[in-house]
N, C-alpha and C positions, 0 to 999 in steps of 0.2 A: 534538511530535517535536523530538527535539534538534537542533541542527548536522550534527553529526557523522554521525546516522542520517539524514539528506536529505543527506551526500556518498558515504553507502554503496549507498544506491539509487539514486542518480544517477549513480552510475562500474559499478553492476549492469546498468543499461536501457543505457549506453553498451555496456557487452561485449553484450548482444544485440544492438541493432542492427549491432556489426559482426562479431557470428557469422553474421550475416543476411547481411551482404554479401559475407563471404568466402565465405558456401557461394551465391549466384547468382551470385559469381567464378569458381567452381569447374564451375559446368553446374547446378547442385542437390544437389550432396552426393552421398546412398548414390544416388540416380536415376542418376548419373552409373554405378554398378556395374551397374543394370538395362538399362543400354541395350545393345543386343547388333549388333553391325558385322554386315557380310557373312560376315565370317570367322569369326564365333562361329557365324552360324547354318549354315557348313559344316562345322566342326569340334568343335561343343560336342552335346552330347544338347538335345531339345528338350522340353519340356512340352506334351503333345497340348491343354493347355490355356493355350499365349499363345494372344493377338489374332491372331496374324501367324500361323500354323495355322488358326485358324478361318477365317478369310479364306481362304486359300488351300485349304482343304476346298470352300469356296463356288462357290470360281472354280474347280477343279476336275473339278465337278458340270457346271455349265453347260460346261468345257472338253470334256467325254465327249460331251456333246449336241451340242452342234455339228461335234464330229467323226462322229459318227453320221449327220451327215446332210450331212457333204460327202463320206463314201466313195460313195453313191449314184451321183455326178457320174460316177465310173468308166463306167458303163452307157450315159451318153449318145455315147460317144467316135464305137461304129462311125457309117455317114451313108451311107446307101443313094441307090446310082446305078441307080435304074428304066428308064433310055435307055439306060445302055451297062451295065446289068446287072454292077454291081459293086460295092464296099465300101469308102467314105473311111474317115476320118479323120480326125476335128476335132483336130487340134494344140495351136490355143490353148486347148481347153479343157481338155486333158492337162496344158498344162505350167499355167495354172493350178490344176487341184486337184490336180498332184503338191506345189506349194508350200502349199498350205493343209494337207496333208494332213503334210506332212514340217515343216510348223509346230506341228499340234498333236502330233504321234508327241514332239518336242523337250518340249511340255509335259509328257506323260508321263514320260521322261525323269528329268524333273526331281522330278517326285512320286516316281518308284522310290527318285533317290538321296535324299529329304526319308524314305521310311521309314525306311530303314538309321540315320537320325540323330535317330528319334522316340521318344523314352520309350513307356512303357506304365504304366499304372495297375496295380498288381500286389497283389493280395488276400491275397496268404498275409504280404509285409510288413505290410498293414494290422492282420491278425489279431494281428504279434509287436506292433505300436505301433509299426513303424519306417516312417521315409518312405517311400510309396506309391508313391512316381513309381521305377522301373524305369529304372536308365541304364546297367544293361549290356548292352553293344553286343552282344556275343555272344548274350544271351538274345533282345536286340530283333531278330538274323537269325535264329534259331532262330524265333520266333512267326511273322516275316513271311514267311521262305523258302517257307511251306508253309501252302495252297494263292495267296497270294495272289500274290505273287513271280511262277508260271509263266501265272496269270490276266492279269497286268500284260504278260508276254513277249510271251502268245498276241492282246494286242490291239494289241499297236504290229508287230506283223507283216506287210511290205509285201507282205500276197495279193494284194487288188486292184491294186495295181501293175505288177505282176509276170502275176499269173493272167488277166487281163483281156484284155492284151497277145499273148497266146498261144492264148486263146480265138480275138481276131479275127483271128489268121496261121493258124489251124484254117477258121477259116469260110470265108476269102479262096482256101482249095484244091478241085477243082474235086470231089473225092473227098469223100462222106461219111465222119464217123467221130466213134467212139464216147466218145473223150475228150472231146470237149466237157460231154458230160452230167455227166461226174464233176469236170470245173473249175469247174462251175456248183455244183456242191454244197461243192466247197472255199473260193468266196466267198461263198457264205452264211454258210458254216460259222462267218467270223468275227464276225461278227452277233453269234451266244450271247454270247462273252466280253464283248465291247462293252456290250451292253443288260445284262447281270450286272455291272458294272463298274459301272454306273450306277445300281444296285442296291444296290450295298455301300454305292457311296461316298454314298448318300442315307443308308442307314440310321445309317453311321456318324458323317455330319455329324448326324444326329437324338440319337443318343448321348450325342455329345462337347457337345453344345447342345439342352437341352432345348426350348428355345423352339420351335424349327422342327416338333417334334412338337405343340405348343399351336397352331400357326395353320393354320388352315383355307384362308388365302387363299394359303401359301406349298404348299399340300396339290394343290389344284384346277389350278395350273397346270401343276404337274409331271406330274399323270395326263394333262394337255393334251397337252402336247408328247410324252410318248412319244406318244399317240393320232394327231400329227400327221407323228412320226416314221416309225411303223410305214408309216401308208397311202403317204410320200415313198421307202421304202426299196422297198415293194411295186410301184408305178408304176413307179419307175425298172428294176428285174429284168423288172417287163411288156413296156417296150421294149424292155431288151435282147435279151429272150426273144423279142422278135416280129423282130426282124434274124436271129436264128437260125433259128425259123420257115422265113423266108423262103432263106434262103441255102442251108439243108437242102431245099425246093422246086427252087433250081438245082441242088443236087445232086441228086437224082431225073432231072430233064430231064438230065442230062449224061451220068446212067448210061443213057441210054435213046439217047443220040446221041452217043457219045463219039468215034467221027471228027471231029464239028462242034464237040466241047469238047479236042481233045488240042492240046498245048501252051500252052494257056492258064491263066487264072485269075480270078478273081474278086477281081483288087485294081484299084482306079481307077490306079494306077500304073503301072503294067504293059498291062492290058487291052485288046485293040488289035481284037477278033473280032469281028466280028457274029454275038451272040448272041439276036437278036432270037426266035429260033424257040422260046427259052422262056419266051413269052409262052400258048403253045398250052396248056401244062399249068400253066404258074402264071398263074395270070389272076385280078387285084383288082378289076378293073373290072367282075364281075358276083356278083350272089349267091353268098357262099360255099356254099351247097346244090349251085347249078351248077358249079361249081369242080371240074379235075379231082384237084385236090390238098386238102385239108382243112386250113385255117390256124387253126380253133378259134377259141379266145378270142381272137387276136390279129389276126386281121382285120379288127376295128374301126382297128387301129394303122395297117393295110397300106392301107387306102382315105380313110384321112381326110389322107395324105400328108404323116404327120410324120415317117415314116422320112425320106424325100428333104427334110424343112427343115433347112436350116440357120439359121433361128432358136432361137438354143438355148431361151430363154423361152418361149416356143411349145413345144416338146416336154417341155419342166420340166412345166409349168401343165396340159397336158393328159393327162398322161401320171400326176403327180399327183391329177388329178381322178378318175381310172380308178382308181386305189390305194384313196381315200376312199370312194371311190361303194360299192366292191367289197366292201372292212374292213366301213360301217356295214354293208351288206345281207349279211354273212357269204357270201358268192359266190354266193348264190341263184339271179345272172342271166347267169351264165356257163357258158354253150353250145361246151363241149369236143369235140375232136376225141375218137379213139381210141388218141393216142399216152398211153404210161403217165406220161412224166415230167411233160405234159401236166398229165394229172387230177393229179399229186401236187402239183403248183405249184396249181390250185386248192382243193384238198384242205387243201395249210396254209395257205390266206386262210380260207377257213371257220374252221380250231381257232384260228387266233391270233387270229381278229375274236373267237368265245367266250371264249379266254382273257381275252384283253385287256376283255371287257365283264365277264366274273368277277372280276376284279382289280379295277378301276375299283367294282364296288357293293361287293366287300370292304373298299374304304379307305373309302368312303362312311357307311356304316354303322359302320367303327371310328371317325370323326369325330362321330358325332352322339353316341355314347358316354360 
């Protein structure tokens, strides 16, 4: 090698090493152009396929399930007064699941405004040869407007908040009446969206990331938890159902003695009467058979005196237990009054324990596959 060609290669390896430096001067060079601020990921289209989507599909998932199972908390609010025959309140448990609840509604939130700003994979440019990813905004509300859009509205909708509220200033009047039954159907009602919601967004993180369809142990827990969910969503409606139960019993005695109930009411707040005399027709203290009023399935609730605790944990854990019990045995062991809304509250613990065991040996079976 001459001179000259060992000063041409030794002034060549000098320009790389300080190509080298100036681009980890720089951040990394083109890395520097992939990095994306806050501001891009508000105002740029996104790739359903970065990192930073998959993740947030993930947390998502689990964000829908946890909110699924703090609307429950709603049902615990009323808190029956058997002495002076009226209807609390638990406060602090209001105003904490109003904030859990208006923490995850904000996560939502955030996934609506992330679709408006999500590509889509689009098949007809695939077919011309032209890039695949989809970044007109117009197109990308046009896809999601419909049906997912009002699926997303109908879940971050403060029912329970609101509908709950109004149920127990119903119960707390000394008057039966017939609204009740239909605001109980309107809190269920959000249920559908919710567990669909959870639905989509599994299949879709299974989609966008094949893996999650290949594992079996990411499979098994997720049929867990709705399985864990369902029976927590069911317990909780049981209690609440068994305060109305009951409250519709003072309504009966009150219609039978309304002298002894006029100007009163049924709120711990307020309630100042002795109302003891509607012990004569509502009475937990002996066999519901001997009973002159019929409390059903919920008599179990009325004598084991978790209505009157105020341990919340305590009526969570037992009140859950009754949900599970009821799910595995598809409602076999529940011994119904004659009221209709009654049998239909047990009627869907039977179909959805079936469902819910159809489903579970469906994914069963497409795993061993």
């Amino acid at each position: 090698m001459s001179y000259l060609g060992y000063l041409q290669g030794n002034s060549a390896r000098k320009g790389d090493i300080e190509g080298q430096r100036q681009v980890l001067k720089n951040g990394g060079g083109d890395s520097v152009k992939e990095k994306k601020t806050l501001k891009a990921y508000i105002l740029d289209i996104l790739d359903p396929r970065e990192k930073f989507l998959k993740r947030w599909r993930v947390g998502f998932v689990l964000s829908c399930m946890t909110a699924v199972a703090v609307d429950p908390l709603f049902f615990y609010l009323p808190v029956i007064n058997q002495k002076k025959k009226c209807i609390g309140f638990d406060g602090r448990l209001w105003k904490t699941t109003l904030v859990l609840r208006t923490f995850f509604d904000i996560i939502h939130l955030l996934h609506i405004i992330l679709q408006f700003r999500t590509g889509f994979i689009d098949e007809e440019l695939r077919k011309l040869a032209k890039p695949e990813l989809n970044t007109d905004a117009w197109k990308i509300a046009q896809k999601y407007l419909w049906p997912r859009f009002l699926l997303d509205i109908l879940t971050i909708l403060p029912i329970p908040q609101v509908v709950v509220r109004i149920i127990i200033s119903e119960m707390r009047g000394t008057e039966s009446t017939h609204i009740v039954k239909f605001l109980n159907v309107v809190v269920l009602f959000q249920y559908v969206p919710r567990v669909y919601q959870i639905y989509l967004s599994w299949r879709k993180l299974i989609t966008n990331d094949k893996k999650f369809d290949r594992i079996l142990r990411v499979k098994a827990p997720l049929n867990f938890i709705l399985y864990i969910l369902a029976g927590h969503v069911l317990g909780a409606f049981w209690y609440f159902s068994s305060t109305q139960q009951l409250a519709a019993c003072w309504h009966v005695a009150c219609d039978r003695n309304r002298t002894r109930c006029c100007g009163t009411s049924f709120n711990c707040d307020r309630s100042s009467r002795d109302l003891s005399f509607i012990n004569d027709i509502c009475r937990i203290n002996v066999p519901n058979t001997t009973s002159t009023f019929d409390f059903g399935i919920f008599f179990p609730a009325l004598q084991s005196g978790v209505l009157e605790s105020p341990d919340f944990p305590q009526k969570l854990f037992f009140s859950f237990w009754w949900g599970m019990r009821n799910l595995s045995s598809l409602g076999q062991n529940l011994q119904t009054s004659n009221h209709i809304w009654e049998n239909c509250f047990a009627l869907s613990i039977s179909i959805f324990g079936l469902i819910l065991f159809l489903y579970f040996l469906g994914n069963l079976q497409e795993s061993k596959l």
